[in-house]
PDB file of N, CA, C and O in Angstrom:
ATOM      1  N   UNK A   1      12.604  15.077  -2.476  1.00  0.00           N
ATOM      2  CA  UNK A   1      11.811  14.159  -1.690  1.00  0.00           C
ATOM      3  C   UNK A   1      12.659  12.955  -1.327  1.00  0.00           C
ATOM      4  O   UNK A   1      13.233  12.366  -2.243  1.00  0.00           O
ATOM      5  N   UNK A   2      12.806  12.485   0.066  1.00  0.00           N
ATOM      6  CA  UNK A   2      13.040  11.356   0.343  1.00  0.00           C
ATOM      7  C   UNK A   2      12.602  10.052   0.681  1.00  0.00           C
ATOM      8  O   UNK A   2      11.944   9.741   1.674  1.00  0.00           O
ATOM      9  N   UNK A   3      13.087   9.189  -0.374  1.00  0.00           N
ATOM     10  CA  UNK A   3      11.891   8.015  -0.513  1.00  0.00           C
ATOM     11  C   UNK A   3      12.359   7.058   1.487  1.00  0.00           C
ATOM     12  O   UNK A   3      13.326   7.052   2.248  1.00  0.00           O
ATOM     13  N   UNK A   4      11.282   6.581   1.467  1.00  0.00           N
ATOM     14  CA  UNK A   4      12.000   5.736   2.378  1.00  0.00           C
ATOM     15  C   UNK A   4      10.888   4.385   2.333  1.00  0.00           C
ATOM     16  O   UNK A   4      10.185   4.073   1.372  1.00  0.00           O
ATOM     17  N   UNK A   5      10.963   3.674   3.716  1.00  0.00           N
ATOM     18  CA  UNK A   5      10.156   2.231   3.226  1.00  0.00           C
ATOM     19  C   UNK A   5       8.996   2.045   4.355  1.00  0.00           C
ATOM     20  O   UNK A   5       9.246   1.634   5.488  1.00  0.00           O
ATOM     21  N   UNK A   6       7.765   2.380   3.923  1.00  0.00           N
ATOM     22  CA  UNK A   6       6.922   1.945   5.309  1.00  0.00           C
ATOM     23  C   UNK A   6       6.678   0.901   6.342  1.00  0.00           C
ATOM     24  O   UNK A   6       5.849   0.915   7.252  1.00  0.00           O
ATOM     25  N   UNK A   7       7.878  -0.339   5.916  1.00  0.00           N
ATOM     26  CA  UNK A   7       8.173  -1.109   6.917  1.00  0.00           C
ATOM     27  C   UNK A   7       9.543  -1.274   6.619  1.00  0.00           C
ATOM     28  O   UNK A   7      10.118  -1.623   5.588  1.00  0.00           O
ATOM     29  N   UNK A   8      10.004  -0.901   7.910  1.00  0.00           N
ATOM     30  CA  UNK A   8      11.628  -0.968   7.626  1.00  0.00           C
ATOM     31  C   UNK A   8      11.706  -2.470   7.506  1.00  0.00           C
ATOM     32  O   UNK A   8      12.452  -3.161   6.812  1.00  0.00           O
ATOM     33  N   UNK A   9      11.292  -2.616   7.872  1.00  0.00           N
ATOM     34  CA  UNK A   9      12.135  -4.529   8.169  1.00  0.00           C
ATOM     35  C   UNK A   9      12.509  -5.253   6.355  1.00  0.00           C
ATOM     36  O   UNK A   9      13.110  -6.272   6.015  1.00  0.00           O
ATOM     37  N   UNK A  10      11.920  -4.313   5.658  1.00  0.00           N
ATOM     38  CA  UNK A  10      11.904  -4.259   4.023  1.00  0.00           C
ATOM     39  C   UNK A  10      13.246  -3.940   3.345  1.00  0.00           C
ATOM     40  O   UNK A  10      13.784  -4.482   2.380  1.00  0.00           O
ATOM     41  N   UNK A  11      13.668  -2.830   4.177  1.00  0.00           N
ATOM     42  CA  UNK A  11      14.803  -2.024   3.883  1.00  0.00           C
ATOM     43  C   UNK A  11      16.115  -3.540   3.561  1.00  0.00           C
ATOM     44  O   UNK A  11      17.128  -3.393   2.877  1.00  0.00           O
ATOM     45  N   UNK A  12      15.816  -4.528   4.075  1.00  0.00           N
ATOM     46  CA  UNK A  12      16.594  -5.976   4.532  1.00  0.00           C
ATOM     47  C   UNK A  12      16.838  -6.439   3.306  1.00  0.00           C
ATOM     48  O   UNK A  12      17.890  -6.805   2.781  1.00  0.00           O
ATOM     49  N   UNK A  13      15.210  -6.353   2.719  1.00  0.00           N
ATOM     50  CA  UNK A  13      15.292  -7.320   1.204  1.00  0.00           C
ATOM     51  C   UNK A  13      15.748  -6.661  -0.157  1.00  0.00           C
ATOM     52  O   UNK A  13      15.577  -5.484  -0.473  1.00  0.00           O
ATOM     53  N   UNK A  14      16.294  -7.539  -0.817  1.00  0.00           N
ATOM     54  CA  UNK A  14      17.327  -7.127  -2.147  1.00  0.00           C
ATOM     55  C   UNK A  14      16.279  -6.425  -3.028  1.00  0.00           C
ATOM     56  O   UNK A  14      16.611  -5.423  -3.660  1.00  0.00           O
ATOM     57  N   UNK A  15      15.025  -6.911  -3.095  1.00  0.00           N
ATOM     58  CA  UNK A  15      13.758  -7.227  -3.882  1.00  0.00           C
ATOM     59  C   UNK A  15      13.078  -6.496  -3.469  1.00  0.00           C
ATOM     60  O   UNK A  15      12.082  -6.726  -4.154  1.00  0.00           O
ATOM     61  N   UNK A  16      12.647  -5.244  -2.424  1.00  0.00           N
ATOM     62  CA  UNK A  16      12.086  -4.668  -2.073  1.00  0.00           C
ATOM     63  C   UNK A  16      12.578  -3.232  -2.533  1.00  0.00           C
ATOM     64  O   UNK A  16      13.757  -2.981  -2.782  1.00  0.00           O
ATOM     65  N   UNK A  17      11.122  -1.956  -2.651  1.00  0.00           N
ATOM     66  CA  UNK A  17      11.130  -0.709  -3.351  1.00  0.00           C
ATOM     67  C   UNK A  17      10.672   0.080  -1.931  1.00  0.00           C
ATOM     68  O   UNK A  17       9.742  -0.082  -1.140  1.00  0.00           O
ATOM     69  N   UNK A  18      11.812   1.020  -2.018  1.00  0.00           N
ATOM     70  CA  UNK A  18      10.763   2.051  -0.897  1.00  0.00           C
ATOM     71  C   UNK A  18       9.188   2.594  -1.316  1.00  0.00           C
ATOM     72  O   UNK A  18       9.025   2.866  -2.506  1.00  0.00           O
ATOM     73  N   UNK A  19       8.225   2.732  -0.546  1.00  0.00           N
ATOM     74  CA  UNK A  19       7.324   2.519  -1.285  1.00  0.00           C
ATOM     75  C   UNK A  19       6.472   4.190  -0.759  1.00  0.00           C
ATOM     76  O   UNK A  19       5.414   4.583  -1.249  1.00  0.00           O
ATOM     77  N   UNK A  20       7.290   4.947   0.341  1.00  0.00           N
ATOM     78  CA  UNK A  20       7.229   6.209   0.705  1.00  0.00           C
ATOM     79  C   UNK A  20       7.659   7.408   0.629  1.00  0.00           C
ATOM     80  O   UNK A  20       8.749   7.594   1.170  1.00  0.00           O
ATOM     81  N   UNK A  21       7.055   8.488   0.026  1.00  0.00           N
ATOM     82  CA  UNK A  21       8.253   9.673   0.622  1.00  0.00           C
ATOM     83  C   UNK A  21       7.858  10.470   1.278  1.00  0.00           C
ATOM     84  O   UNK A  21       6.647  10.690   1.307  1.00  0.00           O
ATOM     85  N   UNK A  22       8.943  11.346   2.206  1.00  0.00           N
ATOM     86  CA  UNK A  22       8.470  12.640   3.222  1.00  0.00           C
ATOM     87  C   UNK A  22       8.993  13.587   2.010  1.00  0.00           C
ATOM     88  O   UNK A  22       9.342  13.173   0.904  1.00  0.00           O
ATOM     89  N   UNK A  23       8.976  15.071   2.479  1.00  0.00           N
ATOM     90  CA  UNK A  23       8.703  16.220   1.848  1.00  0.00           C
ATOM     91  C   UNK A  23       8.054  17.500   3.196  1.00  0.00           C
ATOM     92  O   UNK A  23       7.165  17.677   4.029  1.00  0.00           O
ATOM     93  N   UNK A  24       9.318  18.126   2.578  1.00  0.00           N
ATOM     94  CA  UNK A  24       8.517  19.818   3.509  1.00  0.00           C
ATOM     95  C   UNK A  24       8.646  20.432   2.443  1.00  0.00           C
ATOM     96  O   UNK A  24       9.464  20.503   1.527  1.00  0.00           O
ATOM     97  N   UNK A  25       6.871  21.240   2.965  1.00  0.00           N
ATOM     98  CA  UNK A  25       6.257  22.572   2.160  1.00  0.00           C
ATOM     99  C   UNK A  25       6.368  23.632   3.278  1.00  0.00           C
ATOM    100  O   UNK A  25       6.159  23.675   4.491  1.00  0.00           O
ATOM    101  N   UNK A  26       6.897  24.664   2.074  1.00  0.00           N
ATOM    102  CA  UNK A  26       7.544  25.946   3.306  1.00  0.00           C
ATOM    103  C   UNK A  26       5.989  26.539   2.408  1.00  0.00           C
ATOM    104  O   UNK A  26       5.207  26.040   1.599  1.00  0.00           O
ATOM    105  N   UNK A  27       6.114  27.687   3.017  1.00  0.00           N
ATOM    106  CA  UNK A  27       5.066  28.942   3.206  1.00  0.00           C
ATOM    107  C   UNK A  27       5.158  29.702   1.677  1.00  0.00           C
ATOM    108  O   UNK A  27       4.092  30.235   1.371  1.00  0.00           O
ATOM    109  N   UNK A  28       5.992  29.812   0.904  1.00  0.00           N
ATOM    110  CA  UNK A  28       5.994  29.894  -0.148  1.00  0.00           C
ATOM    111  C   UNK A  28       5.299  28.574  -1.044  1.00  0.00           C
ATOM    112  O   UNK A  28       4.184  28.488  -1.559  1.00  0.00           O
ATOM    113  N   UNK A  29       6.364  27.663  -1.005  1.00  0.00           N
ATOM    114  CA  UNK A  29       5.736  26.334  -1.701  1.00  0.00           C
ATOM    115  C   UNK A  29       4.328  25.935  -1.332  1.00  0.00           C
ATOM    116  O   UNK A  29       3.970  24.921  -1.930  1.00  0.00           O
ATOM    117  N   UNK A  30       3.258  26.549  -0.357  1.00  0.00           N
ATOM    118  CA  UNK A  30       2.414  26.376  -0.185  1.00  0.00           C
ATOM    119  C   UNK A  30       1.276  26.957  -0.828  1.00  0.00           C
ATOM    120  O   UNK A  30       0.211  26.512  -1.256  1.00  0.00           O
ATOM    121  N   UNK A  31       2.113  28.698  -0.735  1.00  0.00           N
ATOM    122  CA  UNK A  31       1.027  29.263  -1.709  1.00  0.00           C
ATOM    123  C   UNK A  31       1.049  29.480  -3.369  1.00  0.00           C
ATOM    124  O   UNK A  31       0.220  30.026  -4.098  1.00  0.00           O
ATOM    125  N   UNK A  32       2.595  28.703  -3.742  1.00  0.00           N
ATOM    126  CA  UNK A  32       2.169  28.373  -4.722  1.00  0.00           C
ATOM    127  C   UNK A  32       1.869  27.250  -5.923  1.00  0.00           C
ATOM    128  O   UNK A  32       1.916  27.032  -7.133  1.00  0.00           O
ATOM    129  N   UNK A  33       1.482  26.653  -4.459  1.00  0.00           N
ATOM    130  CA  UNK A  33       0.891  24.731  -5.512  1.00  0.00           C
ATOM    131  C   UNK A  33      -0.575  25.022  -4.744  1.00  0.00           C
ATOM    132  O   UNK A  33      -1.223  23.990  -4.565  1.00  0.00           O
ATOM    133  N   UNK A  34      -1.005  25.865  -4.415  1.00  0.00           N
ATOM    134  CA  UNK A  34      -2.384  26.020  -3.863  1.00  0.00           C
ATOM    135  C   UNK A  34      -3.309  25.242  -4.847  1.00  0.00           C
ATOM    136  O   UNK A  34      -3.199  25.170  -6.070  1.00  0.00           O
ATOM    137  N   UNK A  35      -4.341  24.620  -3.955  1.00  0.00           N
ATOM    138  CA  UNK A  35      -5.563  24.061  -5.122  1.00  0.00           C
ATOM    139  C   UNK A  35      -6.953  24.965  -4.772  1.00  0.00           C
ATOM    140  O   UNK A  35      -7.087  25.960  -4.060  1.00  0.00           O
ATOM    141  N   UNK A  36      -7.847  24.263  -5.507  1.00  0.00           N
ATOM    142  CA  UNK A  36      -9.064  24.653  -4.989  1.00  0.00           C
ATOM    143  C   UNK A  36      -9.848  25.120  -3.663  1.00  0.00           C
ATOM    144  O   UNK A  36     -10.784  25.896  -3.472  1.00  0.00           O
ATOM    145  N   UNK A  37      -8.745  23.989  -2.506  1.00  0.00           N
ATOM    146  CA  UNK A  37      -9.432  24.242  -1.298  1.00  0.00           C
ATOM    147  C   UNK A  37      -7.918  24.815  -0.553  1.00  0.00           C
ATOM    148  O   UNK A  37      -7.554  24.508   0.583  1.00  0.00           O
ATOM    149  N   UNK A  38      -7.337  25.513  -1.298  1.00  0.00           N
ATOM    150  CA  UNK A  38      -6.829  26.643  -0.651  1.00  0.00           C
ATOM    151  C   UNK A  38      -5.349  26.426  -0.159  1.00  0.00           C
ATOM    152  O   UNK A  38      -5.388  25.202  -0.041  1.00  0.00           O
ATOM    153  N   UNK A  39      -4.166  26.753   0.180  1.00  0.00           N
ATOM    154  CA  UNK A  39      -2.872  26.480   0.473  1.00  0.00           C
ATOM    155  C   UNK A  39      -2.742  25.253   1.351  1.00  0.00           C
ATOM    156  O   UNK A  39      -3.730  24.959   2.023  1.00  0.00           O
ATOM    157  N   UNK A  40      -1.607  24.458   1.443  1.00  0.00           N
ATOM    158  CA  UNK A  40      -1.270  23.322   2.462  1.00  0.00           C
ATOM    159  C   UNK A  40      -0.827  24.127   3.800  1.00  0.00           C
ATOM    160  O   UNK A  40      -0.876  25.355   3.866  1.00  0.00           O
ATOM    161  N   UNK A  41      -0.587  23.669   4.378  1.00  0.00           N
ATOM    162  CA  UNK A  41       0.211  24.229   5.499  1.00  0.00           C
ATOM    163  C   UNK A  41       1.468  24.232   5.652  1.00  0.00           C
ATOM    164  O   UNK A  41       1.965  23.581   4.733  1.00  0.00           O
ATOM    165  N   UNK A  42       2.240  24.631   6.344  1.00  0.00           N
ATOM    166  CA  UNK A  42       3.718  24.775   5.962  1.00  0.00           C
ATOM    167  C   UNK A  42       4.094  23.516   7.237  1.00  0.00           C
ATOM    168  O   UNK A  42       3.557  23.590   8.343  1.00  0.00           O
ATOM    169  N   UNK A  43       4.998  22.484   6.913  1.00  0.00           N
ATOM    170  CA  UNK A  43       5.424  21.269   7.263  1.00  0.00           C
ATOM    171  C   UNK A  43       5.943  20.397   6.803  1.00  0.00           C
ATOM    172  O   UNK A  43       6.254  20.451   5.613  1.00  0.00           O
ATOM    173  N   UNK A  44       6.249  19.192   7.633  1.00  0.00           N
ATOM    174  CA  UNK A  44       6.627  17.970   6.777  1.00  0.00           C
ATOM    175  C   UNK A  44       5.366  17.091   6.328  1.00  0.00           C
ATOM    176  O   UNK A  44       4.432  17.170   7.125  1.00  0.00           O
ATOM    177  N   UNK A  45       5.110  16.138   5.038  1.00  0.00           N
ATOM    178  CA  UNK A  45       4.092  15.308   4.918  1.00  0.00           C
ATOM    179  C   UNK A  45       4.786  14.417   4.432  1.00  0.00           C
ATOM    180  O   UNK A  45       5.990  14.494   4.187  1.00  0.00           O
ATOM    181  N   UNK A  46       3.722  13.050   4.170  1.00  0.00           N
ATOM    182  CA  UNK A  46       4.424  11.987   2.962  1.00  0.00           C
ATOM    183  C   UNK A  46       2.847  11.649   2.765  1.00  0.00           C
ATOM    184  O   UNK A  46       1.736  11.969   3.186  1.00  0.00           O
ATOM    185  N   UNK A  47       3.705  10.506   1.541  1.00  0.00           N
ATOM    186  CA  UNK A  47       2.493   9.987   1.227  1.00  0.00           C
ATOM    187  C   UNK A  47       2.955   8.362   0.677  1.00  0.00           C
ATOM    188  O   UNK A  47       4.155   8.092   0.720  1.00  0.00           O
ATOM    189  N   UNK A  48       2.199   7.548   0.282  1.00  0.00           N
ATOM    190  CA  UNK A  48       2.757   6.523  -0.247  1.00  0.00           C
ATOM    191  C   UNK A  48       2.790   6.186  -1.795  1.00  0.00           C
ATOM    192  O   UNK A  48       1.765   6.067  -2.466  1.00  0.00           O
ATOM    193  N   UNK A  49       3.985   6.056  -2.257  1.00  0.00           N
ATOM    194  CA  UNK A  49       4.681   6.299  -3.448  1.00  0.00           C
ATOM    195  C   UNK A  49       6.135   5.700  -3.916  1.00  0.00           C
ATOM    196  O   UNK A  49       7.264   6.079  -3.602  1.00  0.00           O
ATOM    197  N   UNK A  50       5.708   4.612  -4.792  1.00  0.00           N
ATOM    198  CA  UNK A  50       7.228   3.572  -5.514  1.00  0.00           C
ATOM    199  C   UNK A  50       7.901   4.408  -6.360  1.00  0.00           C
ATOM    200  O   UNK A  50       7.269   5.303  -6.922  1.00  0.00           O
ATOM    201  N   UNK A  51       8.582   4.330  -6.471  1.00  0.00           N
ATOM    202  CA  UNK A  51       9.741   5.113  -7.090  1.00  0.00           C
ATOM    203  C   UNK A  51       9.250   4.860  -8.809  1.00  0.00           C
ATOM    204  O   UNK A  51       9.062   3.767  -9.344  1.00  0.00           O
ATOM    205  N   UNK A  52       9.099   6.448  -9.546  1.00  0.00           N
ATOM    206  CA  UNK A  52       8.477   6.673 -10.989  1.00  0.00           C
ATOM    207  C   UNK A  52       7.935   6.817 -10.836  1.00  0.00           C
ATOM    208  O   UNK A  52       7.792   7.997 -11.153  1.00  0.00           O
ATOM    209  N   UNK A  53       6.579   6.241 -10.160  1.00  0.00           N
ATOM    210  CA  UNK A  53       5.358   6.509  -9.791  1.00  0.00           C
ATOM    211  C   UNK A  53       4.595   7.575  -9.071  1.00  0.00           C
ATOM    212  O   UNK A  53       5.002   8.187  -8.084  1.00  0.00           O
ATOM    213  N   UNK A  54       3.493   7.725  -9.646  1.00  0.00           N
ATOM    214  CA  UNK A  54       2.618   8.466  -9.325  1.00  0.00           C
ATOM    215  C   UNK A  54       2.539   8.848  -7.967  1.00  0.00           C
ATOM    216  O   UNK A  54       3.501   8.136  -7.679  1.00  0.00           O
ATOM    217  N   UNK A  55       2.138   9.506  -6.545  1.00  0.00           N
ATOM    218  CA  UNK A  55       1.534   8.885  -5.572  1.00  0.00           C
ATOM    219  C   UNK A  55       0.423   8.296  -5.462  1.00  0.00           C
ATOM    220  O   UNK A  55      -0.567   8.448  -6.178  1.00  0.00           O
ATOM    221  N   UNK A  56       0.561   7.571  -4.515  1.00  0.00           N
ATOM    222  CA  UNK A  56      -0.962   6.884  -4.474  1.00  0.00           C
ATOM    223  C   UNK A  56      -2.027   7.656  -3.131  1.00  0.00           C
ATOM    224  O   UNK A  56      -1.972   7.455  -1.918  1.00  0.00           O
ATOM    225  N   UNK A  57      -2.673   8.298  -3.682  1.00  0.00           N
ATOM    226  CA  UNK A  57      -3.504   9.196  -2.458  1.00  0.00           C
ATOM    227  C   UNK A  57      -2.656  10.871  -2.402  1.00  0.00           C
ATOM    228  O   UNK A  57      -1.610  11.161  -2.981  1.00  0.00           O
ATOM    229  N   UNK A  58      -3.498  11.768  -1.523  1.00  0.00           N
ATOM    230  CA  UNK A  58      -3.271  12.596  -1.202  1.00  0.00           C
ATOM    231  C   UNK A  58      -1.958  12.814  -0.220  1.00  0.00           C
ATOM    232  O   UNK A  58      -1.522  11.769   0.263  1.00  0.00           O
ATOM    233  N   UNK A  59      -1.294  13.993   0.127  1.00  0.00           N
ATOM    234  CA  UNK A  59      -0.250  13.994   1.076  1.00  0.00           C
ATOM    235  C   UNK A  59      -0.986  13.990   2.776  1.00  0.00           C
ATOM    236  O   UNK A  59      -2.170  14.259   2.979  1.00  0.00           O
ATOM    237  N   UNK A  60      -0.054  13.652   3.793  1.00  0.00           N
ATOM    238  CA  UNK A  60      -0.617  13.360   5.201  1.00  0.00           C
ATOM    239  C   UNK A  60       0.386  14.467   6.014  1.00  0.00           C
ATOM    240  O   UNK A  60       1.613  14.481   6.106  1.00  0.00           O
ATOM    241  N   UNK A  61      -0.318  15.099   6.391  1.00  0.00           N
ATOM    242  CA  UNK A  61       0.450  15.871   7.152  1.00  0.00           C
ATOM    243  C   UNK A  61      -0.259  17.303   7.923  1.00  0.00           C
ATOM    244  O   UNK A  61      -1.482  17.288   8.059  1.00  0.00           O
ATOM    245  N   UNK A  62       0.347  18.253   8.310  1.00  0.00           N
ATOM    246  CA  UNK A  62       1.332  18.398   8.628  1.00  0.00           C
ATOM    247  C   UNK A  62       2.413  17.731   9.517  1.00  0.00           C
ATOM    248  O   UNK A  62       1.885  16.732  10.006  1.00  0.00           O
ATOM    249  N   UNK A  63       3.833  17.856   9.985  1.00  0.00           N
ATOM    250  CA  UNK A  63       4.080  17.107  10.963  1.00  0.00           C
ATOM    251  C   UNK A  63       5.381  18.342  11.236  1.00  0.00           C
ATOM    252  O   UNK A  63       5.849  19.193  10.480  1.00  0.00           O
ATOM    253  N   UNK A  64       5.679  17.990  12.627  1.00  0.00           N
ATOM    254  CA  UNK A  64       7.156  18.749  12.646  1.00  0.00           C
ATOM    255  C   UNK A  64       7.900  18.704  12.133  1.00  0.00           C
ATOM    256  O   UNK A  64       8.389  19.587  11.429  1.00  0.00           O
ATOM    257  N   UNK A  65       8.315  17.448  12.343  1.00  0.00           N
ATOM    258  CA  UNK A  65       9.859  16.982  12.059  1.00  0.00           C
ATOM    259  C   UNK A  65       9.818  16.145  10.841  1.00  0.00           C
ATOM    260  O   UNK A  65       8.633  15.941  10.576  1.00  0.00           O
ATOM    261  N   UNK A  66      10.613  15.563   9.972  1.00  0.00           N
ATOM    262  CA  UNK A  66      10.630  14.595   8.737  1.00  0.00           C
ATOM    263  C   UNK A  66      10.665  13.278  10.080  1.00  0.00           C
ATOM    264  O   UNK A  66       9.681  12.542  10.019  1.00  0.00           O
ATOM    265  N   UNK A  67      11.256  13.081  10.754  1.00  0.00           N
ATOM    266  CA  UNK A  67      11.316  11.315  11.403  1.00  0.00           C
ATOM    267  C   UNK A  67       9.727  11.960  11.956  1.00  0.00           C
ATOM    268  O   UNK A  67       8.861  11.861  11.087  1.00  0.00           O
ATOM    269  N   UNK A  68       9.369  12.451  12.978  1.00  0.00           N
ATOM    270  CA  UNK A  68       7.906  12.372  13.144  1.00  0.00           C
ATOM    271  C   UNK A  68       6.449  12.192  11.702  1.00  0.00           C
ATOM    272  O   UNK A  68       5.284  11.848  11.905  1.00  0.00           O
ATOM    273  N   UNK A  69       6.941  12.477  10.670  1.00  0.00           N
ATOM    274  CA  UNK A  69       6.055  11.765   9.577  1.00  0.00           C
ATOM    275  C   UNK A  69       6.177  10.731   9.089  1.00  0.00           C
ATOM    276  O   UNK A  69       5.271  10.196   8.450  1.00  0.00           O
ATOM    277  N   UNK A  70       7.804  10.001   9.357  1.00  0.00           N
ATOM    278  CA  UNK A  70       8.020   8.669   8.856  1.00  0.00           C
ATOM    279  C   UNK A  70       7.645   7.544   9.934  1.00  0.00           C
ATOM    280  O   UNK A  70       7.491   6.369   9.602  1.00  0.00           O
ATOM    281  N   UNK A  71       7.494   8.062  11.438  1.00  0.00           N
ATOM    282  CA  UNK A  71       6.861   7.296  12.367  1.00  0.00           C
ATOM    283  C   UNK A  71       5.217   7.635  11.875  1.00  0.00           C
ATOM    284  O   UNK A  71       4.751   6.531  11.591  1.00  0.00           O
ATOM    285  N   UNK A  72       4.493   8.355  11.727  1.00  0.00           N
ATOM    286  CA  UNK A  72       3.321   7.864  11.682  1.00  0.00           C
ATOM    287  C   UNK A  72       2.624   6.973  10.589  1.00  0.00           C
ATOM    288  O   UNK A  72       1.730   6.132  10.498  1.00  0.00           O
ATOM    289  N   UNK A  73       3.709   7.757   9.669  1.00  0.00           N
ATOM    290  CA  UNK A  73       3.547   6.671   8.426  1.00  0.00           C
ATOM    291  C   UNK A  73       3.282   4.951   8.611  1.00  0.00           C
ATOM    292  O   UNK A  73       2.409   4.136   8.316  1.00  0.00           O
ATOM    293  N   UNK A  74       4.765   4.968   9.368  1.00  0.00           N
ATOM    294  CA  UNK A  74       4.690   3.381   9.650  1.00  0.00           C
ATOM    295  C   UNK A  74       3.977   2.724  10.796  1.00  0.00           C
ATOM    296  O   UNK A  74       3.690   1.534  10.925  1.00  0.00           O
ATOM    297  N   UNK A  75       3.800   3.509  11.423  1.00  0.00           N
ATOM    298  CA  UNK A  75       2.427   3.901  12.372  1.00  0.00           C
ATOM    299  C   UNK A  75       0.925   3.108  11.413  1.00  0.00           C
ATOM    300  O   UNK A  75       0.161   2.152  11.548  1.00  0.00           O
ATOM    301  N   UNK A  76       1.130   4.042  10.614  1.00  0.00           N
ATOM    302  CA  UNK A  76      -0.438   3.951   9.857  1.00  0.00           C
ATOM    303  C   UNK A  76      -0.473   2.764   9.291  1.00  0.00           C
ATOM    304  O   UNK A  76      -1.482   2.060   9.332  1.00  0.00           O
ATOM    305  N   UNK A  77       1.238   2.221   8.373  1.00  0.00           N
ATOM    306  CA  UNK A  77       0.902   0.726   7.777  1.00  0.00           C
ATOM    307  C   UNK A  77       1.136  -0.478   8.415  1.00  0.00           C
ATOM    308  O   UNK A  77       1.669  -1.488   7.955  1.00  0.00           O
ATOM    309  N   UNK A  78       0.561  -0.218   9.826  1.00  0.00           N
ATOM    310  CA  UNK A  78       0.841  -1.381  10.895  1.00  0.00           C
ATOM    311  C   UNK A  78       2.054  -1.783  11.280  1.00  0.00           C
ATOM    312  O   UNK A  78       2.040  -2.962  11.634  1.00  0.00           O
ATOM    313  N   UNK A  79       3.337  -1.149  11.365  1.00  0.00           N
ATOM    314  CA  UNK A  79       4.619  -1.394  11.791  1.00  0.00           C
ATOM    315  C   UNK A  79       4.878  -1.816  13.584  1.00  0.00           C
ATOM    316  O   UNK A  79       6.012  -2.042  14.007  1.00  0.00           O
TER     317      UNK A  79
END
C-alpha cells in the first residue's frame, strides 16, 4: 500500500503524516478477503489512514488508475 497525503500542500511540512493510502485488489485478492456482502471489485481504492494505524472507514473505490483514486480522494477532502 502506498501511503500518500490528502492535501498535498502537507507533503511541505516536517510535522505532517500521510494520512492516506491507495491499494489495488485484483480478482483473486477479491475473492479472497470476501465479506458478508460478497467480493470487492477488482481496482484501485484508498481510504484514509496514518501510518500504524488502523483505517479509518471503509475502502472507496473502485477506480482505474492509482492517481485517479488519489485525485478523488483529495477531491473528497476539499483540496
Amino acid at each position: 500500500m502506498k501511503q500518500f497525503y490528502s492535501h498535498a500542500e502537507r507533503e511541505q511540512s516536517e510535522h505532517a503524516l500521510p494520512d492516506a493510502e491507495v491499494f489495488y485488489v485484483s480478482v483473486k485478492d477479491a475473492f479472497e478477503n470476501a465479506s458478508g456482502d460478497g467480493p470487492m471489485e477488482e481496482g484501485w481504492y484508498y481510504w484514509f489512514c496514518f501510518p500504524g494505524c488502523l483505517p479509518d472507514g471503509e475502502p472507496i473505490g473502485p477506480f482505474e488508475t492509482e492517481q485517479a483514486a488519489i485525485d478523488d480522494c483529495r477531491d473528497f477532502a476539499g483540496e
